[in-house]
C-alpha positions as CSV (number, residue, x, y, z in Angstrom):
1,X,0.0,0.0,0.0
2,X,1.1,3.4,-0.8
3,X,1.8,5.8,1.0
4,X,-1.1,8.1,-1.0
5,X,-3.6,5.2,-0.1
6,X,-2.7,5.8,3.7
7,X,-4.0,9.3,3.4
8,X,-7.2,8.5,2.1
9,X,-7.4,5.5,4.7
10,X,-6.7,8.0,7.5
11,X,-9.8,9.9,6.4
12,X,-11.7,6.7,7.0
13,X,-10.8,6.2,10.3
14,X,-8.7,3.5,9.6
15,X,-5.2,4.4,9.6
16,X,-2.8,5.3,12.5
17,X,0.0,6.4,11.1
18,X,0.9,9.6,10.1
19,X,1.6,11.0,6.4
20,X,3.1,14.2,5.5
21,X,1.8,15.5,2.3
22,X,0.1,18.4,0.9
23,X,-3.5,17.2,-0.2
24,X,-6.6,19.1,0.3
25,X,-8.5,17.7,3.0
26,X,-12.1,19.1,2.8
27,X,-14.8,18.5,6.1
28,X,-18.8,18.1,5.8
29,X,-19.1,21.3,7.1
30,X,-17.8,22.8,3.7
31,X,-14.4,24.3,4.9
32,X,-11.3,23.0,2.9
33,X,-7.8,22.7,3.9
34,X,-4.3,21.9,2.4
35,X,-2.1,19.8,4.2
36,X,-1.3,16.5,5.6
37,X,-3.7,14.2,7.6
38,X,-2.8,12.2,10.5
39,X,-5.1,9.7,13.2
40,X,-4.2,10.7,16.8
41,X,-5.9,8.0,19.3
42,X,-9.4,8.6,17.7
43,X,-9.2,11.8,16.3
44,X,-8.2,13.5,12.9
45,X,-5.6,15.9,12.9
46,X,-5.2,18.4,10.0
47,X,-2.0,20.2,9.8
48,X,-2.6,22.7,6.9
49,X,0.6,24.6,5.2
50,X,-0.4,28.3,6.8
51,X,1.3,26.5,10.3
52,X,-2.8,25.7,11.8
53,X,-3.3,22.1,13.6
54,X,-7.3,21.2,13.2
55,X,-8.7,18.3,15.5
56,X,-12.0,16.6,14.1
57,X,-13.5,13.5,14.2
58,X,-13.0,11.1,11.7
59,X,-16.5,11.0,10.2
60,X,-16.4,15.1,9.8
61,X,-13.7,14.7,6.7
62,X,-16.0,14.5,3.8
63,X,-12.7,13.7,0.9
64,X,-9.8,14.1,0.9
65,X,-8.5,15.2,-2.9
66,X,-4.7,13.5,-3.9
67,X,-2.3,16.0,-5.3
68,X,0.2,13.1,-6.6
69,X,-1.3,10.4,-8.9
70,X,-2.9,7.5,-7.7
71,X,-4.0,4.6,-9.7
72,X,-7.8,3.9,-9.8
73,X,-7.2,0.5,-8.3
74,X,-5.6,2.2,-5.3
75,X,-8.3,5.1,-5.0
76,X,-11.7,2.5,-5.3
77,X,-9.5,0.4,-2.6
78,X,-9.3,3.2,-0.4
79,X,-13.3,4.9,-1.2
80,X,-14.4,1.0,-0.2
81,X,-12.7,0.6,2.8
82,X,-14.5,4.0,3.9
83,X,-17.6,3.2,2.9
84,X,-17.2,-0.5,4.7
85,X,-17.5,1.8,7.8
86,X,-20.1,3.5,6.9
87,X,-22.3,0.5,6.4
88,X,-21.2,-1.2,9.6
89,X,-22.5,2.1,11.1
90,X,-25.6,2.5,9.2
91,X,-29.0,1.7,10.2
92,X,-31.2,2.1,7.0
93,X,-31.2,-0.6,4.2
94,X,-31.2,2.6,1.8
95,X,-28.6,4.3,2.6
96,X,-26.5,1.1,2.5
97,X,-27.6,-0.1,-1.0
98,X,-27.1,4.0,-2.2
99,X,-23.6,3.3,-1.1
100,X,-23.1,0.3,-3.4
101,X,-24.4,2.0,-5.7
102,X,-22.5,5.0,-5.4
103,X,-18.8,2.7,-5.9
104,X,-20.1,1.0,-8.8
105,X,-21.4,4.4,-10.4
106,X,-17.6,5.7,-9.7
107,X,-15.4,2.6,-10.0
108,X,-17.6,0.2,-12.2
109,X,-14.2,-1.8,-13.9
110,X,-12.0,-2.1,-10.1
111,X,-10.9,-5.4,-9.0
112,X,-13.5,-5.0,-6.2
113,X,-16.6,-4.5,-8.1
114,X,-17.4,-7.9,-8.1
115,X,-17.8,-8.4,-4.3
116,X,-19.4,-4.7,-3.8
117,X,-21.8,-6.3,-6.8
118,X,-22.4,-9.3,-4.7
119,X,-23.0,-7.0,-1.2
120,X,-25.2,-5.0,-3.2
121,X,-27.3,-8.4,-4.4
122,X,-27.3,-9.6,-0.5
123,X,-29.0,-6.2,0.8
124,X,-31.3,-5.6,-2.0
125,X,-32.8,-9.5,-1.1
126,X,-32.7,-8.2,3.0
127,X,-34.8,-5.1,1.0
128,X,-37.2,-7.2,-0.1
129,X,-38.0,-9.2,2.5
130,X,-37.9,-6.3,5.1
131,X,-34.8,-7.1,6.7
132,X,-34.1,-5.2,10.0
133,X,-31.3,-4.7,12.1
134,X,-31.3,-7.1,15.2
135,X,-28.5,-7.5,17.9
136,X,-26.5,-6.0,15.1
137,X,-26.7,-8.1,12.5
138,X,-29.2,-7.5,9.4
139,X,-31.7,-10.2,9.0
140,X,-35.5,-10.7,7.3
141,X,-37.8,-9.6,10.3
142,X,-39.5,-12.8,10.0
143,X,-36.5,-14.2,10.9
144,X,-36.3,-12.4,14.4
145,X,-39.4,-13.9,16.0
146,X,-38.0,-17.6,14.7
147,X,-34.5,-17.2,16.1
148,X,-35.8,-15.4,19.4
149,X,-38.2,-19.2,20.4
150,X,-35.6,-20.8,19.0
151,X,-33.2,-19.1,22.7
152,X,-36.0,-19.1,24.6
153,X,-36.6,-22.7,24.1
154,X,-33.3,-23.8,24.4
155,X,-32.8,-21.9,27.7
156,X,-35.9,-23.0,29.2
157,X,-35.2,-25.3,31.8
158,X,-32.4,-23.2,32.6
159,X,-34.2,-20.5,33.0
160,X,-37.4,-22.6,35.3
161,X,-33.9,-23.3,37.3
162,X,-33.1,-20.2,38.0
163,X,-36.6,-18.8,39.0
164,X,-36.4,-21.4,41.1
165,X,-33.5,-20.1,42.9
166,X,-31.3,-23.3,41.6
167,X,-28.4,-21.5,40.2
168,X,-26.2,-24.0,40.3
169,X,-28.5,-26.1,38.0
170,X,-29.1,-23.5,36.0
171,X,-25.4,-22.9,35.0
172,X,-25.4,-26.4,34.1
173,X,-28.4,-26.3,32.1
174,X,-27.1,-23.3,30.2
175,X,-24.1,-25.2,28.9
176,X,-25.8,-27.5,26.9
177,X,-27.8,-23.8,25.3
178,X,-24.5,-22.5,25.2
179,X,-23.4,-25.9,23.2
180,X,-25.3,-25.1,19.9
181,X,-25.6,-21.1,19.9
182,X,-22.5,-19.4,22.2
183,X,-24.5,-16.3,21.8
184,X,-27.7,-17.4,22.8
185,X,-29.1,-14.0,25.1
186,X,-31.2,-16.0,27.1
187,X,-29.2,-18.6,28.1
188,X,-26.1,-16.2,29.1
189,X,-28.4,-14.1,30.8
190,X,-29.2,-16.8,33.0
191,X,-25.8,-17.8,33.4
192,X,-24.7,-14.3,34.5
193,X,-27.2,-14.0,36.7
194,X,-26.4,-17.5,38.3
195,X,-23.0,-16.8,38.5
196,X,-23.6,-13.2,40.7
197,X,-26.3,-15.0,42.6
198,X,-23.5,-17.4,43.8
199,X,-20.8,-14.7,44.6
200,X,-19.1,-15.8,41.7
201,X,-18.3,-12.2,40.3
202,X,-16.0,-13.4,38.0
203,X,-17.8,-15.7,35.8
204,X,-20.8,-13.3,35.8
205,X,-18.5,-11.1,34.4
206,X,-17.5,-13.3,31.5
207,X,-20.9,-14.4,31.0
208,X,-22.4,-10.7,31.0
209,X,-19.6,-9.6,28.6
210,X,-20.0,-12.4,26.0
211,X,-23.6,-11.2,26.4
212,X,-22.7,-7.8,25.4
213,X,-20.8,-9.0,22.4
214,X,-23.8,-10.8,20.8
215,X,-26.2,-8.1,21.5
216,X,-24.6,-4.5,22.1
217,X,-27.8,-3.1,22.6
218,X,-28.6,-5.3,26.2
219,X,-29.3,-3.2,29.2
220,X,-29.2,-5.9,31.1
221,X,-25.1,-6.8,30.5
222,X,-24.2,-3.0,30.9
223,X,-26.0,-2.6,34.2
224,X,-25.0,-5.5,35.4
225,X,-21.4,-5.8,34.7
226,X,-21.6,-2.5,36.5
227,X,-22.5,-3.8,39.6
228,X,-20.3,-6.7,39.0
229,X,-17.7,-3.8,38.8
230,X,-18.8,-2.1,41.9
231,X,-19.0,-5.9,44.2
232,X,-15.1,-6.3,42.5
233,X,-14.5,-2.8,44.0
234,X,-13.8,-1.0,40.4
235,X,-15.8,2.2,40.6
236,X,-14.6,3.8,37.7
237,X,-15.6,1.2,35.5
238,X,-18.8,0.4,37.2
239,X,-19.5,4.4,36.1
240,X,-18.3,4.0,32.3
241,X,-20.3,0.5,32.1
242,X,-23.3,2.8,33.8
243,X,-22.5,5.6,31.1
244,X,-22.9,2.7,28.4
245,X,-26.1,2.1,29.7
246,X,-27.2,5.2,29.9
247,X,-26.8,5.2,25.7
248,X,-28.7,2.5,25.3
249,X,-31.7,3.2,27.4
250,X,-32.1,6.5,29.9
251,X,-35.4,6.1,30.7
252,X,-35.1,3.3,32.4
253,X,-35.9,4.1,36.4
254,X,-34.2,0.5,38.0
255,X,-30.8,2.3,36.1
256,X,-31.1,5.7,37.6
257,X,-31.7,4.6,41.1
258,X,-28.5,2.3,40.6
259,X,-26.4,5.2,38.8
260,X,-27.5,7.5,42.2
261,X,-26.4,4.8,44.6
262,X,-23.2,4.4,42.0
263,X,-22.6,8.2,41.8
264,X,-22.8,8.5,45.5
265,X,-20.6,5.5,46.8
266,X,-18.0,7.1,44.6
267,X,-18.0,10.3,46.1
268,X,-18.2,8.3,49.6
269,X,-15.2,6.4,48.5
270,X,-12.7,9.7,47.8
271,X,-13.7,9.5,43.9
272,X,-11.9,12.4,41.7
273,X,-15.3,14.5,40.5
274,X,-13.0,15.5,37.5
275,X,-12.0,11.9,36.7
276,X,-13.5,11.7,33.1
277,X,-15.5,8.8,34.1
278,X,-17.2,10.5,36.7
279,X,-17.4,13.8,34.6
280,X,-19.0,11.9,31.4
281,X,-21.3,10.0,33.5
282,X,-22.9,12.8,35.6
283,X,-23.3,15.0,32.0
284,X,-25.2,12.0,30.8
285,X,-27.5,11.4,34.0
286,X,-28.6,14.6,34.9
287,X,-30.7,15.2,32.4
288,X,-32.0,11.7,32.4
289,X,-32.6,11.8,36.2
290,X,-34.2,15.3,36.0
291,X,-37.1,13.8,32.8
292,X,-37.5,10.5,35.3
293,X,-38.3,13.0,38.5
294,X,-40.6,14.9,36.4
295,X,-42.5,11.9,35.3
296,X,-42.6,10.3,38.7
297,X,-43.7,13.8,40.3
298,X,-46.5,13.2,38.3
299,X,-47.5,10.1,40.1
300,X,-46.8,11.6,43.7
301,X,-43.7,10.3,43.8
302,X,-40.4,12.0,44.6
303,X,-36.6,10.9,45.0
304,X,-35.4,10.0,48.3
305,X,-31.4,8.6,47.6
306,X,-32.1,5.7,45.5
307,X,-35.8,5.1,45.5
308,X,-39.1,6.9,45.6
309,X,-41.2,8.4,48.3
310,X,-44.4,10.0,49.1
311,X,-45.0,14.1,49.3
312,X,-45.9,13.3,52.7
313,X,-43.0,10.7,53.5
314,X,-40.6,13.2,51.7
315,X,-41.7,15.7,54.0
316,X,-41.1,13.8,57.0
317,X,-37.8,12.1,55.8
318,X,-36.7,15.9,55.9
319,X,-37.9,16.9,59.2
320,X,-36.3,13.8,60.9
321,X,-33.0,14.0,59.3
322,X,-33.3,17.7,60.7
323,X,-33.9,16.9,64.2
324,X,-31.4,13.8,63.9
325,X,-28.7,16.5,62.9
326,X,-29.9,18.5,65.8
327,X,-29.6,16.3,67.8
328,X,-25.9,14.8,67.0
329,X,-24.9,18.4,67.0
330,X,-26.1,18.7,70.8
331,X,-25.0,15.3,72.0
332,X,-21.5,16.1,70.5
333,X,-21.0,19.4,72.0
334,X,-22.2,17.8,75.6
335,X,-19.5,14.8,74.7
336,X,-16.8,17.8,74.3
337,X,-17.6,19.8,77.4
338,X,-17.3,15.9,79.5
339,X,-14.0,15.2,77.9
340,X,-12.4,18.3,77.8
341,X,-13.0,18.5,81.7
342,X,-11.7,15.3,82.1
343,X,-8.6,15.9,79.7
344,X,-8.2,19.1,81.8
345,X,-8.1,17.5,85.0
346,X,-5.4,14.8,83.5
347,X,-3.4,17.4,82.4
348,X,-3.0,18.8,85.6
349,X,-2.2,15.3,87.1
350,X,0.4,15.5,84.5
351,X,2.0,19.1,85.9
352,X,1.7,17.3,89.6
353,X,3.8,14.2,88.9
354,X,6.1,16.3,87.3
355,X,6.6,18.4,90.2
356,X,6.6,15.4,93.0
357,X,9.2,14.2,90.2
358,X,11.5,17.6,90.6
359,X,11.2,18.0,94.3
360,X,11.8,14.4,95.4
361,X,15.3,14.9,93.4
362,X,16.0,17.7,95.2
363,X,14.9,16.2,98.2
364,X,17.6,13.3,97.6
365,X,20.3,15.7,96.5
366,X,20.0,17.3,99.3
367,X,19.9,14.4,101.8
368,X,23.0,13.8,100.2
369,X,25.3,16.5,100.3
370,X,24.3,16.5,104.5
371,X,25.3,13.0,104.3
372,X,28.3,13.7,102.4
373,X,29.1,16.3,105.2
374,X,28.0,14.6,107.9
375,X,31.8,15.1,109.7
376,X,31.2,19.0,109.2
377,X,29.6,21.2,111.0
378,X,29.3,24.9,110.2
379,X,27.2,27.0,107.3
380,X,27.1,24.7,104.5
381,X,24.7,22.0,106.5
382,X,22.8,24.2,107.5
383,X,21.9,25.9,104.1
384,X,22.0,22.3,103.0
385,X,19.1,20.9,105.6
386,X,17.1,24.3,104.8
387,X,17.0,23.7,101.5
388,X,15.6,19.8,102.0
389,X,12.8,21.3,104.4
390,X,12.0,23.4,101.8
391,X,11.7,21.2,98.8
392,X,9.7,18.8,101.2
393,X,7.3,20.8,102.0
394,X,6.8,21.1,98.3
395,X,6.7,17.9,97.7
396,X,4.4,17.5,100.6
397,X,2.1,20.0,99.0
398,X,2.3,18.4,95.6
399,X,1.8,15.0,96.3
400,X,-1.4,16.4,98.3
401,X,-2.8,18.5,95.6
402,X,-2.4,15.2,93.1
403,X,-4.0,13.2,95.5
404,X,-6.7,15.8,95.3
405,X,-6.8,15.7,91.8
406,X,-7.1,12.5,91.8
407,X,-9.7,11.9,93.7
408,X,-11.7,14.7,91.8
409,X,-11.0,12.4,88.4
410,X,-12.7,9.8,90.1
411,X,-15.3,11.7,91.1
412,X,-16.2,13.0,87.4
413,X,-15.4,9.8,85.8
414,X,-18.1,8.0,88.5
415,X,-20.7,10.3,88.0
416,X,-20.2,11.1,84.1
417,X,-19.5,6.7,83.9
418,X,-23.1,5.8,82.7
419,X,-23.3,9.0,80.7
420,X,-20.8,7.9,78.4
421,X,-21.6,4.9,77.7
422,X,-25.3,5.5,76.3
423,X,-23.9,8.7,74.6
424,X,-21.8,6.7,72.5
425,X,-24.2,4.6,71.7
426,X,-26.1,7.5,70.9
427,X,-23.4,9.1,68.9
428,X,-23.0,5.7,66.5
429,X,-26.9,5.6,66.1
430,X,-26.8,9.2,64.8
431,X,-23.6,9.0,62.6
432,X,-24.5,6.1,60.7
433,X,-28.5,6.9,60.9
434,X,-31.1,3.9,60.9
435,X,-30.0,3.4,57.0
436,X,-32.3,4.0,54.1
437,X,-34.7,5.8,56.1
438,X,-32.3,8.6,57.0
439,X,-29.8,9.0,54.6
440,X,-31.7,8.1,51.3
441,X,-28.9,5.7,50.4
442,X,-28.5,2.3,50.9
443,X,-24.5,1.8,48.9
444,X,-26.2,-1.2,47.3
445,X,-26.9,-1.0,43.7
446,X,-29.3,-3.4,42.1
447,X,-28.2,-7.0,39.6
448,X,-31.0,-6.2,36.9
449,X,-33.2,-9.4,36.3
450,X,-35.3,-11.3,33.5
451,X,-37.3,-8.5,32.6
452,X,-36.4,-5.5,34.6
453,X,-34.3,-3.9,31.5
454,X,-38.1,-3.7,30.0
455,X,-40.0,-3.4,33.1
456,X,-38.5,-1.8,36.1
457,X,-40.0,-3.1,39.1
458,X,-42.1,-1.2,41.5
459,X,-39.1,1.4,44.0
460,X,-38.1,-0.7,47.0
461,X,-40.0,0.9,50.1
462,X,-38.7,3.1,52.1
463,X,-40.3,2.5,55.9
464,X,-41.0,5.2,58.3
465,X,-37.9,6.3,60.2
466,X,-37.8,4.7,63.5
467,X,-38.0,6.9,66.9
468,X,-34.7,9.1,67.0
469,X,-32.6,7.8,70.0
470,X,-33.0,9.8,73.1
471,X,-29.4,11.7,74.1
472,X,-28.5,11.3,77.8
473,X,-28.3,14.6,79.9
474,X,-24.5,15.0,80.9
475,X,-24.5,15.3,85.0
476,X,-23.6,18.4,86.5
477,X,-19.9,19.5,86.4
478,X,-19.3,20.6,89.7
479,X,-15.8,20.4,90.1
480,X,-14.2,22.0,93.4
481,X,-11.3,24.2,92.9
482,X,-8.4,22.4,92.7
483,X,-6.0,23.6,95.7
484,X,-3.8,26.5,95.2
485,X,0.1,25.4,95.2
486,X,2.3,27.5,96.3
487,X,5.0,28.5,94.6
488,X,8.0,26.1,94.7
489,X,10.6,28.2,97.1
490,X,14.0,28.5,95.2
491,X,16.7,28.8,98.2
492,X,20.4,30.0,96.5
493,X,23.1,27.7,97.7
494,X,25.3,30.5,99.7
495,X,28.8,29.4,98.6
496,X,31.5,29.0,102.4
497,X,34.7,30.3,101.8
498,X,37.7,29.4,104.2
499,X,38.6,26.2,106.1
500,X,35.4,24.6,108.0
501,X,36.1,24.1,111.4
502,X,34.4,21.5,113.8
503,X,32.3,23.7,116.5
504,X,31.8,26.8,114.5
């Protein structure tokens, strides 16, 4: 393949390598450029001869005209492999057979008119016998209803297994489906489901991916191999396979209460709000969630985390999660004011043993130096045994005042002791709130069943809160005044000079 080719398979979409020559690339939207055309991930970038860089999507370049020769077995080979794409893509019978047509009109003698000839022959015959596009594939319509008993019937006992609740069974059952048609939809939907209904996350997986291959239009897979993604604790892909969903379907109420759940856990969890997935997700649901609360507002119902409430349960959701904040906020500045005067009181207890620490050394030292002098008499033992009274009175006075202390902890602790114990139960009651009722969420987003990507079921309940737990009063603080300490007396060693002499 030529280099020239490449260009014109760049423009397609299909080429990933870049080519530097001047050709005039023109877009859909009229606007022409001269330059060189390269892929970059999945985007188109133009770098035109003035020095500009364009970006565009690969289906905005309408041509791109060759300034060098190219043969016309090169150019058809190039126009076909664009138009390939555009077929895949399409969804109209026309405008695929008007593409044939189109290559034949332009390259009627090129080596691959005979198999555009023989595409063309294939979906004028799906044409005439109304052929539709189904899981996609195109095939007659009458077709659809044959090959859709043909998977229910071969997953029937699998299935009457599984709504059973024998999953095990029913993964057996499903392999003998599986046998003659790997892509049978009913059969791997009840496989999936079996598999997560047995904590087997990763063979649900499997069996909800395969599922997504044969049909890329299923619901069912995307949701669910998002909350196969969430159980395997991967929220960021649990949000794309939710965003997926979201394109196939956003009106579909079982996904939007799992997406809120989703959304929130992520948050819960220290997501990055301007992580892409989390940024192309919440553009994608909020205008899906705001048409599903309008529709449901017109039944009386109104969102409450991941399900649907009552005006009146709405209304008194509110006012309880009001008081309960009230409440909390109450209980924890009570809780403060008991342990701060407790952590006070230790603190102090803290000061006191460090004084008895100080003056029993000096106590010691100076006991002794009068021992060391024992054999003297004169000025320096006497200095020396004034300055032991002094630091044991001291220590007298601050072994008393810790004893004090002490005994005032005690008293706290014994009349605060019951307090504390119901306020903490208190406190874990409020913080973590009787669960749905309070908060609105549950963190539990729901496997989709049989059904459920068609019909949702009904919201799951939400019950009426139970009673708010009743705080404990914190006991009086009456503490007495802790006694005053003196200040330690600091006696100055008076230095003797001279001889000492035995008498003086």
């Amino acid at each position: 393949m030529s280099l020239r080719v490449a260009v014109m398979m760049a423009a397609a979409g299909l080429f990933t390598g870049a080519v530097a020559w001047a050709d005039d690339i023109q877009l859909k939207n009229g606007q022409t450029y001269t330059g060189s055309v390269s892929r970059v991930g999945d985007k188109m970038v133009i770098r035109a001869d003035d020095g500009r860089t364009i970006t565009v999507a690969p289906e905005d370049i309408a041509a791109v005209r060759l300034n060098d020769a190219v043969s016309p077995e090169q150019a058809a080979a190039a126009e076909w492999t664009r138009i390939v794409q555009r077929i895949k893509a399409a969804d109209d019978l026309q405008t695929i057979i008007t593409l044939h047509k189109g290559f034949l009109d332009k390259f009627p003698d090129t080596p691959q008119a005979g198999d555009v000839k023989s595409s063309l022959a294939v979906y004028q015959k799906l044409s005439e016998n109304d052929g539709v596009k189904f899981r996609g594939r195109w095939i007659p319509r009458a077709q659809i209803e044959v090959m859709v008993g043909q998977w229910k019937e071969s997953a029937k006992a699998a299935t009457e297994l599984y709504r059973h609740g024998q999953y095990k069974e029913a993964i057996e059952a499903v392999k003998a489906a599986l046998t003659s048609d790997g892509q049978n939809p009913d059969a791997l939907v009840v496989a999936g489901l079996s598999a997560f209904h047995l904590n087997d996350a990763r063979a649900a997986r499997t069996y909800f991916t395969t599922l997504i291959t044969a049909d890329p239009a299923s619901l069912l897979s995307e949701n669910n191999l998002a909350v196969v993604a969430g159980v395997q604790k991967l929220p960021a892909e649990a949000l794309q396979h939710y965003t997926r969903a979201l394109a196939i379907n956003p009106n579909n109420r079982l996904l939007l209460d799992n997406i809120q759940e989703a959304l929130g856990a992520y948050l819960a969890g220290g997501g990055d709000k301007d992580a892409p997935p989390y940024v192309a997700l919440l553009r994608q649901f909020k205008p899906a969630e705001k048409k599903m609360e309008d529709r449901m507002a017109q039944d009386g119902l109104y969102r409450w985390g991941a399900s649907w409430v009552t005006r009146a349960q709405l209304d008194g959701l509110n006012a309880y999660q009001t008081r309960a904040k009230a409440e909390a906020a109450q209980l924890q500045s009570q809780y403060d004011t008991a342990r701060n005067v407790i952590s006070g009181i230790e603190d102090q207890m803290k000061k006191a043993d460090a004084d008895i620490e100080s003056e029993l050394q000096a106590v010691n030292y100076y006991n002794g130096q009068l021992a060391i002098n024992q054999a003297g008499v004169g000025l320096n033992n006497a200095v020396f045994a004034s300055q032991r009274d002094a630091a044991a009175q001291n220590l007298d006075r601050s072994q008393r005042y810790k004893a004090d202390l002490q005994a005032e902890h005690d008293r706290f602790m014994s009349a605060t002791k019951d307090y504390f114990v119901q306020a903490d139960k208190v406190k874990a009651a409020l913080a973590g709130g009787p669960g749905q009722e309070s908060s609105g969420h549950t963190g539990k987003q729901r496997i989709m069943e049989i059904g459920e990507d068609e019909t949702p079921p009904d919201p799951a309940r939400v019950s009426d809160p139970p009673p708010l737990p009743e705080a404990p009063a914190l006991p009086p603080i009456v503490l007495a005044p802790p006694p005053v300490q003196p200040p330690t007396i600091v006696q100055v060693l008076v230095p003797v000079t001279g001889p000492i002499r035995r008498g003086n």
